[in-house]
C-alpha positions in Angstrom: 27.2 35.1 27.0 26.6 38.3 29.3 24.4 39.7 26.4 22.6 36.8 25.7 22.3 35.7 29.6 20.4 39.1 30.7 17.2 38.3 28.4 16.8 34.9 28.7 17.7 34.9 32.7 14.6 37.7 32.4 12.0 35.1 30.5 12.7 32.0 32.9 11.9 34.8 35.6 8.6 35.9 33.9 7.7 32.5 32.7 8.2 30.9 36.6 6.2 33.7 37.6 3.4 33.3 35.3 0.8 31.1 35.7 -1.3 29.3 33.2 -4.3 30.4 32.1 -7.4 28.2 33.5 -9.1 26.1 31.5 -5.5 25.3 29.6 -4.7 21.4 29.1 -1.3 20.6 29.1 -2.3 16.8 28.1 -2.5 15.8 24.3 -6.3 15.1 24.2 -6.9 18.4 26.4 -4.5 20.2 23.4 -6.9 18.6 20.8 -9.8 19.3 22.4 -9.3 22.9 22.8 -7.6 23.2 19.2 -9.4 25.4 16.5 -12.1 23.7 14.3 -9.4 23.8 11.8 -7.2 21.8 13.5 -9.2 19.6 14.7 -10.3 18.8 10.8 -6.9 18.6 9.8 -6.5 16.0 12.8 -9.5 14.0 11.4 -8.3 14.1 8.0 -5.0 12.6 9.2 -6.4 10.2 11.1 -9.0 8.9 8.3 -5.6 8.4 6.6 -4.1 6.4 8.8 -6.8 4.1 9.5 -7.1 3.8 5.7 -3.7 3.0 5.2 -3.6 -0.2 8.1 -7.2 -1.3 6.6 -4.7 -1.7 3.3 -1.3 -2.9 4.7 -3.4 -5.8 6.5 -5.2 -6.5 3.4 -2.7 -6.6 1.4 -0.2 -8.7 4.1 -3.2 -11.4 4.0 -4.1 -11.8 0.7 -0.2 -12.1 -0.8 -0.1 -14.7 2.1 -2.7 -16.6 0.7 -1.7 -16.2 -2.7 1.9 -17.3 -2.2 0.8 -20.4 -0.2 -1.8 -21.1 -3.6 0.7 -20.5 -5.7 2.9 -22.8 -3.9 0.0 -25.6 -4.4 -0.4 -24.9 -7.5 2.8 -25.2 -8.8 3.5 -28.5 -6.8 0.0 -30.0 -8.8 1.2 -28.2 -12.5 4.5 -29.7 -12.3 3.3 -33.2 -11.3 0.5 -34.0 -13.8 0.5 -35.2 -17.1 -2.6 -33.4 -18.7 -3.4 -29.7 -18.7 -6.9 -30.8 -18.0 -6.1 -32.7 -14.5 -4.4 -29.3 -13.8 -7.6 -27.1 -14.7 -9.7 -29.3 -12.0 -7.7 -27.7 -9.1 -7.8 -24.1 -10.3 -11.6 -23.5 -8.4 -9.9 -24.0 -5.5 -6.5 -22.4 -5.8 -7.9 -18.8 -7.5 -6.5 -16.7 -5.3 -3.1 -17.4 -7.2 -1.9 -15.3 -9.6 -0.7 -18.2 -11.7 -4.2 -19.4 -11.7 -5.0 -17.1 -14.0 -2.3 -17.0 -16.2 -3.1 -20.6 -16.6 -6.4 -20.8 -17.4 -5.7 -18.1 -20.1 -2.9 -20.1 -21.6 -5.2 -23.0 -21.5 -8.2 -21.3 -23.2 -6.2 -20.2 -25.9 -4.3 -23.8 -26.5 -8.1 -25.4 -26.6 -9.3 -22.8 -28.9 -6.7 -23.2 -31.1 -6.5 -27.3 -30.8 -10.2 -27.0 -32.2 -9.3 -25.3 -34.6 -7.4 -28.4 -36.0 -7.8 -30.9 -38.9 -8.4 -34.2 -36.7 -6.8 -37.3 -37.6 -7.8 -39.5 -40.3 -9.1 -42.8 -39.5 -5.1 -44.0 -39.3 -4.5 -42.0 -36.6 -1.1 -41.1 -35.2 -0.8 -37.7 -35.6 -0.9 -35.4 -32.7 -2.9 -32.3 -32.2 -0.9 -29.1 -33.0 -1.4 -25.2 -32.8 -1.2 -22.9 -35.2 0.9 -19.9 -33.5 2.6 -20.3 -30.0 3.2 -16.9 -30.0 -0.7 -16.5 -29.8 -0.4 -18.5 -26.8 2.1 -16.4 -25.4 0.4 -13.4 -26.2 -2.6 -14.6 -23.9 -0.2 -15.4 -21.2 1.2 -12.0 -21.0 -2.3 -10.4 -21.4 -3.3 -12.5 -17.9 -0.1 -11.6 -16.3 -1.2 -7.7 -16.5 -4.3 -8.3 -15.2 -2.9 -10.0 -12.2 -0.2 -7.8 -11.7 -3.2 -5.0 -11.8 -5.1 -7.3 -9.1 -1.9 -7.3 -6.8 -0.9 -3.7 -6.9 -5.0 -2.4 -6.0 -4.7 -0.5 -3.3 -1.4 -0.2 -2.4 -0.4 2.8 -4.3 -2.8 4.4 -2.0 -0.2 4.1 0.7 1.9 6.0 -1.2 -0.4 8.8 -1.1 -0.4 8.3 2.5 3.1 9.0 2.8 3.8 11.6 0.3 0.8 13.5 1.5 0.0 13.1 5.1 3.4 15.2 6.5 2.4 18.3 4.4 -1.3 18.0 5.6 0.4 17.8 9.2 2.5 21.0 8.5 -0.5 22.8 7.6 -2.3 22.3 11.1 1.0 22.8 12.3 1.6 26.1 10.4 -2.4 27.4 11.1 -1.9 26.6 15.1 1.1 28.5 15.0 -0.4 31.6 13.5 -3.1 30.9 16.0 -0.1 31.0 19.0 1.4 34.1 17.7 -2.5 36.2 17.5 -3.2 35.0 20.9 -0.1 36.5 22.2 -0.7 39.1 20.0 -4.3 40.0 21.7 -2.8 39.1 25.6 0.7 40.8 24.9 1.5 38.1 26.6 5.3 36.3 25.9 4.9 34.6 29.0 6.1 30.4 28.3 2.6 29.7 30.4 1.0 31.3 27.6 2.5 30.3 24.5 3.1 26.6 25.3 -0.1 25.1 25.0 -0.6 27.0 21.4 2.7 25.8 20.1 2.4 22.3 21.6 -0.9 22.2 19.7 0.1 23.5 16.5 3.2 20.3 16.8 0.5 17.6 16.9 -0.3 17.9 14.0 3.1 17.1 12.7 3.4 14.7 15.0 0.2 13.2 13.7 0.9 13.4 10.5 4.0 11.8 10.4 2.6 8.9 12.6 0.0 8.5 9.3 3.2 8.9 7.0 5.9 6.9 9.0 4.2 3.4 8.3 2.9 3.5 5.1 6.3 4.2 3.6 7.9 1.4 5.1 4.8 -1.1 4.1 4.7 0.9 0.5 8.1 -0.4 -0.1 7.5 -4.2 0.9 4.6 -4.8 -0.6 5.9 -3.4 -3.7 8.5 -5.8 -3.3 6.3 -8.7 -2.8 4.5 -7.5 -6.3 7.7 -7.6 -7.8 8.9 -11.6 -6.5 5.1 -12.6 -7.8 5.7 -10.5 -11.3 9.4 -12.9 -11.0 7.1 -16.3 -10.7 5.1 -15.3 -12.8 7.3 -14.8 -15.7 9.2 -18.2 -14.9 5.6 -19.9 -15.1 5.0 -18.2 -18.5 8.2 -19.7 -20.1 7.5 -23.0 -18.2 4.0 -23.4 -19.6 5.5 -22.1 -23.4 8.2 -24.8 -22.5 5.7 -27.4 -22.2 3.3 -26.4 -25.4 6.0 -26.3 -27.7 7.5 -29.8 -26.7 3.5 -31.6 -27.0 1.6 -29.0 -29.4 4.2 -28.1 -32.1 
């Protein structure tokens, strides 16, 4: 403790005895101001991340709000008719479910295929069938990727954000510090006055970027849950809609 005590009981002297040099900020926006052009970029770049990243996350939070109150419309109206038909006069004003589309590609493919067969003789009583229900399915799966693809735009962006933001901060961290260490190296200066400011605006960056990073990890991981409990419904409302074909159409 003696050892140690005799240098450091040295630098509080020098550093209360120093004074800081004028024209020094000790604020944040006086640290950023007087940062290096590289900084400062690095700064920018973080920020144009994070700005990107909540234009996304409330996006995203709005339209899977719509789309599970549609769906929830939707569902209410598919289970409760008797005709496919009375079900495809909603869908214009329910599209911003994903079951929407699922349905209206199951339905184009059951009326192409209902076309396609014999009608009736002039007895009548025998009801339209189709020639391959797995065709059917087929088409619903095909829709379901394309709505999954709809869902998931944009949001593997915040992962970006997250994965990449905290090194981009440790670079302007990194650069400010070398930037520190030369000044001190031109003054020959160790005084704290001195070597504060730089080191306090090399940490902004960090700071900065994990602000960008912090957020879009958390909002990653929700809304690629949400993606997942709409994959879920979707799936249920493939087998429902098979369920129903296969009872009237086979």
């Amino acid at each position: 403790m003696r050892t140690l005590g005799g240098p450091l009981f040295a630098l509080l002297l020098q550093a209360d005895g120093g004074a800081v040099p004028e024209g020094t900020s000790t604020s944040i926006v006086g640290l950023i101001a007087d940062s290096s052009p590289i900084s400062k970029t690095v700064l920018l770049l973080l920020a144009l991340f994070s700005i990107v990243s909540w234009s996304v996350i409330f996006y995203k939070l709005w339209t899977f709000q719509r789309a599970r109150r549609q769906s929830a419309s939707f569902l209410d109206v598919f289970r409760r008719s008797n005709k496919f038909s009375e079900v495809q006069a909603v869908c214009r004003s329910l599209n911003e479910s994903p079951l929407v589309g699922m349905f209206q590609a199951g339905y184009t493919e059951l009326t192409a295929q209902l076309r396609q067969t014999p009608e009736a003789g002039p007895a009548g009583g025998a009801r339209p069938t189709i020639r391959s229900l797995t065709a059917v399915d087929r088409a619903l799966m095909r829709a379901s990727a394309v709505e999954l693809n709809k869902l998931e735009h944009r949001v593997p962006f915040l992962a970006t954000t997250a994965s990449i933001a905290p090194f981009i901060g440790l670079f302007g961290t990194v650069w400010g510090i070398m930037v520190a260490f030369q000044g001190i190296g031109q003054t020959g200066s160790t005084n704290l006055g001195v070597v504060a400011p730089g080191i306090a605006d090399a940490l902004v960056a960090t700071a900065v970027g994990l602000f960008a990073a912090i957020p879009a990890v958390y909002f990653y991981n929700q809304l690629t849950n949400t993606v997942k409990l709409f994959a879920s419904d979707m799936d249920d409302f493939a087998m429902e809609f098979l369920n129903i074909v296969e009872r009237n159409f086979t």
